[in-house]
N, C-alpha and C positions, 0 to 999 in steps of 0.2 A: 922717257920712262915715267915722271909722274901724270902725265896724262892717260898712260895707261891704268895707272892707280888708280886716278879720281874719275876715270870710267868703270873699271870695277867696282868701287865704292859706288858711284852713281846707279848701277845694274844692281848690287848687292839689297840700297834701298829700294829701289821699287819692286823688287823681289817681295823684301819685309814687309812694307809698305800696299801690297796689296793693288796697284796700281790699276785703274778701270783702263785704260787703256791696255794694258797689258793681260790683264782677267779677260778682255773679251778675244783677243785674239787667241788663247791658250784653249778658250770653250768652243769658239770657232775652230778650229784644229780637232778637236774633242768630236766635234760635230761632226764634222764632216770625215774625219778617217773609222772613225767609231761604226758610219752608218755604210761607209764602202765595204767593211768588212764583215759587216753584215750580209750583205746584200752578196758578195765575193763567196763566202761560207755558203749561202743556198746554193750558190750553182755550182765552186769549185768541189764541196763535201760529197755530194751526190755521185759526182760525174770522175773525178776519181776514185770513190768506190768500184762507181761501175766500171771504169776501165781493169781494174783490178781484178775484180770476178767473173764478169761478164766476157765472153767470149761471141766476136763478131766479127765481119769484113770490115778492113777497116782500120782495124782495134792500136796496132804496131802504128802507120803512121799516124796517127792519132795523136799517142804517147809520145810517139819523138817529138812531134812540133809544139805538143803541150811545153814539154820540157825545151824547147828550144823558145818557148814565149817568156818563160822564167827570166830571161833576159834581154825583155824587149828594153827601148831605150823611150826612156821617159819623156825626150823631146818629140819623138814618131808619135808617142801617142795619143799626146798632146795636140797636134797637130790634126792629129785622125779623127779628135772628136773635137777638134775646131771645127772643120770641113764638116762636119756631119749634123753643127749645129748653130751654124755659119747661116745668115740670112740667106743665103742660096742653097742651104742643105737640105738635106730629107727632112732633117728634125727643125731646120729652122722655123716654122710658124710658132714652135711652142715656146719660141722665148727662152730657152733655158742657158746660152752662153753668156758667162763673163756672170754667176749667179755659183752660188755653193752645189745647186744641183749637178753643174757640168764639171767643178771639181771632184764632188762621190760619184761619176760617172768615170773619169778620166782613172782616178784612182782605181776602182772596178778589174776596169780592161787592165790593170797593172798587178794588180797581188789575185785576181783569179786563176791563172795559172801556176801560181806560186802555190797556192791553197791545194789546189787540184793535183799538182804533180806529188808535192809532199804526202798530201795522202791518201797518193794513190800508194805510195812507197809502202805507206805505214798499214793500211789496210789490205797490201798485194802481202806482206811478212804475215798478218795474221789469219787470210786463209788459206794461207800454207801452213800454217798450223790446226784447223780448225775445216779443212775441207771435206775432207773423208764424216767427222761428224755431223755436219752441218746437213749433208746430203745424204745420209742414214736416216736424219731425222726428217726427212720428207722436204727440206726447207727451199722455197725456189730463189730466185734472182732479188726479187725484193727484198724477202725475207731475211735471207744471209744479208745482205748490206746493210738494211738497219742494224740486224743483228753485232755486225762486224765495227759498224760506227760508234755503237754503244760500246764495244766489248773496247775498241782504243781510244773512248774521249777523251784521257787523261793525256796520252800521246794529239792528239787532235787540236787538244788546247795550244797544247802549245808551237801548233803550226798557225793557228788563228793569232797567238802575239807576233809569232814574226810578222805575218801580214799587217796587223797593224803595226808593228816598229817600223816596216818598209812604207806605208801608206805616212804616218807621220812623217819621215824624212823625207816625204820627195818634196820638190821644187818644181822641176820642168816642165812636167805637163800642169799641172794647176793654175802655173804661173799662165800657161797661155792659156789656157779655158777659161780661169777666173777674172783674169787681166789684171788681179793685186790689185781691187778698190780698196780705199783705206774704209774700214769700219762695213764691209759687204762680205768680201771676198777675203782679205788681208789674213793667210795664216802665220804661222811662225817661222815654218822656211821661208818664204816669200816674203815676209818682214826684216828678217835677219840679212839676206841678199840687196835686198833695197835700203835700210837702213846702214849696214856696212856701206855700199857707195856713195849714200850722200854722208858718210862720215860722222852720222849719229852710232856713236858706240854702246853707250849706256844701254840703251834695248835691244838692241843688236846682242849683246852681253847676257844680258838676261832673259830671253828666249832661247839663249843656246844653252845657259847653264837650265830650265825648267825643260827644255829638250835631251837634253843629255839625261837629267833625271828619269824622265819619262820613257828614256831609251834604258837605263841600268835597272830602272822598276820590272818593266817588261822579261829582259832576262832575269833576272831573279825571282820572276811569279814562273817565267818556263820551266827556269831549273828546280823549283822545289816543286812544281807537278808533276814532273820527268820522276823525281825521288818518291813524291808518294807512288806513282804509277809502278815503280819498280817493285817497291815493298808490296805492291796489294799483287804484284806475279809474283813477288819472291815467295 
């Protein structure tokens, strides 16, 4: 018991303490899940509007496997874009495994579907509200969608924090794309993993307590956009 103490204590200072080692791996985390879900937002925001409003061949399984990607498994995909970036890959000449790029790739393939399914959810409820209008008013395929994106960003938001709550916690595929360099690669799940096995608690400790932060920040920016979003239909 007191060495779990004087590891909390230990974790508590370099919390306080502002620790460089610990600031860069917290920024690198920042970095790299901040720019996935960037990058996840252009393709998923678009592509489930369009499944939403958009009517094609196609359309049905589309949707199912969108939604059945929602839970892919983090070590598959990991792997997936090993192999694709793997000195023998497609993408192998550009260098990019085992480097932060092939962790905001890895990540990508994992909360893109997450983004896209959610709202297609949220964008399929509001032109079902909003469709008879929309197409009185002359408005085409494009049109409604931006239209439709705008009219739920406050709902929108906050499929973009899930995706990144889910992009900061993963481990598995990062861990294999990035390979865990210390001070390259090295985010906070993948420090926390490696650090718990060699038995260094202290950081281990305190990247879960500024993760869990970052994890209760995030629901709590959802839910009071949920609340404004409510008030400005109410």
């Amino acid at each position: 018991m007191p060495e779990i103490t004087q590891a909390l204590i230990a974790a508590a200072d370099l919390v306080a303490s502002g620790d460089s080692k610990l600031l860069a791996i917290i920024v690198l985390s920042l970095r790299v899940s901040l720019g996935a879900v960037f990058i996840a937002a252009l393709i998923g925001l678009p592509l489930g509007a369009a499944l939403a409003v958009g009517r094609f061949a196609g359309q049905l399984p589309l949707t199912v496997v969108l939604n059945a990607f929602m839970g892919l498994p983090p070590v598959v995909v990991g792997l997936f874009v090993y192999l694709l970036l793997s000195r023998a890959g497609p993408l192998g000449p550009l260098g990019l495994l085992f480097t932060p790029a092939a962790m905001v790739i890895a990540q990508v393939v994992l909360i893109t579907p997450i983004i896209a399914a959610l709202s297609r959810q949220i964008v399929a409820d509001a032109w079902h509200d909003y469709a008879e209008q929309l197409k009185s008013l002359g408005a085409g395929l494009t049109q409604s969608i931006r239209t439709l994106l705008w009219d739920t960003r406050f709902s929108l938001v906050t499929v973009l924090l899930a995706g990144l709550g889910r992009a900061l916690a993963e481990v598995g595929a990062v861990m294999i794309v990035g390979g865990n360099i210390d001070g390259v690669t090295r985010v906070m799940t993948t420090t926390i993993a490696l650090e718990t096995s060699k038995g260094d608690l202290p950081l281990a400790l305190a990247l879960g307590f500024i993760l869990i932060g970052l994890v209760l920040a995030l629901n709590t920016g959802a839910f009071l956009i949920r609340q404004t979003a409510q008030r400005r239909h109410g």
